[in-house]
Steps between C-alpha positions, in 0.01 A plus 500: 500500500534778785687432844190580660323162328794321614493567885342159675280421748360177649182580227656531235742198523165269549357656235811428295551144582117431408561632227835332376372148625161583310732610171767204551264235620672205265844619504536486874288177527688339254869646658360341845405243396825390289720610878282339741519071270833641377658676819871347524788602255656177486345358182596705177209404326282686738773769571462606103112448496510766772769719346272519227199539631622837704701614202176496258197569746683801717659616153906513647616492125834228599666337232701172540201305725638158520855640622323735740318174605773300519718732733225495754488132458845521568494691813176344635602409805652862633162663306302292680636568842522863449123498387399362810642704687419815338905614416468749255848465364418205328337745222869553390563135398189385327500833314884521372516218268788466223339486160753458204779695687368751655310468875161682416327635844071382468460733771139514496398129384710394776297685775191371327595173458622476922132715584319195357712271710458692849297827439498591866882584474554581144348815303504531171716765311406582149474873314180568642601435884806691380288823405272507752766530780723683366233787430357479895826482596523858330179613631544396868809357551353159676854334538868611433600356183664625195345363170751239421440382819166310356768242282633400815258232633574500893485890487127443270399276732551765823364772291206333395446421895573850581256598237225275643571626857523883404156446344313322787494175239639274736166292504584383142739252333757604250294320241233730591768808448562390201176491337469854629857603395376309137135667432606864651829568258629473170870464389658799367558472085868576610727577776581841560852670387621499838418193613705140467363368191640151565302362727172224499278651284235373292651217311736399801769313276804766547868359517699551824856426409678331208655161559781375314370100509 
């Protein structure tokens, strides 16, 4: 992959989207359909259907579903209102959840998992998303932003609108970025020596902090 193959234009992000939906048909039917009969939080049988669902068709890697499941249960209510109103901090409390001890941060299920429920104000962070901007950001600078600055989800969410805006993208959604950001990048095998290393990567299941209960 070259920088140059990278840089996007209104072309190429149709072209990529035709081609993701084309490649992705059933999993994305299937993932809308589930969220539009199953679109509340407040039942944790259809929380955990939908926990699952993202975790094994998007490929997040999580461990621990029906506690994951059950903490958004839990918090339903605050979820819900911050969905609806597009508050990006509310990545922070679906994706810290405290798994035998330890509160593990599923950085990137959690921003698919909230895309799904309101994709106009929620893009989706995974390695590839992660790759792709960090290597424009090298090329052209589109946004100030230091690397680590794409595991903070209020700071993702401005650069990925200062991304969209740099590029003349502002015609699409951020679902529409995303299957760009997807098809045009590949994760790196690993993170380079002088870069965090603890961070949302691939498998997304890193502890945050010890707890002592």
């Amino acid at each position: 992959m070259t920088t140059a193959a990278l840089i996007p234009n209104a072309e190429r992000v149709k072209a990529a989207c035709e081609q993701f939906d084309h490649d992705n048909a059933l999993v994305e039917q299937t993932l809308e359909e589930l969220f539009r009969q199953h679109p509340a939080n407040s039942d944790p049988r259809h929380v955990l259907l939908k926990v699952v669902a993202v975790n094994a068709l998007y490929h997040t890697c999580i461990f621990a579903l029906d506690v994951v499941a059950s903490h958004i249960h839990e918090h339903h209510k605050e979820i819900e209102a911050a969905l609806a109103a597009g508050l990006p901090e509310i990545i922070d409390l679906i994706a810290k959840v405290k798994v035998r001890g330890k509160i593990y941060n599923f950085f990137s299920f959690a921003t698919k998992y909230c895309s799904w429920q309101n994709p106009t104000a929620f893009p989706i962070y995974d390695t590839h998303v992660d790759h792709c901007l960090w290597t424009l950001q090298q090329h052209n600078h589109f946004a100030s932003f230091l690397h680590p600055d794409l595991w903070n989800y209020p700071k993702f969410v401005k650069i990925m609108t200062g991304f969209r805006s740099f590029h003349g993208l502002d015609s699409f959604t951020f679902k529409e970025i995303d299957k760009f950001l997807f098809l045009e990048s590949a994760p790196r095998a690993a993170a380079s020596p002088d870069e965090p290393r603890l961070g949302a990567g691939a498998f997304d299941f890193y502890p945050t902090e010890e707890l002592t209960s």
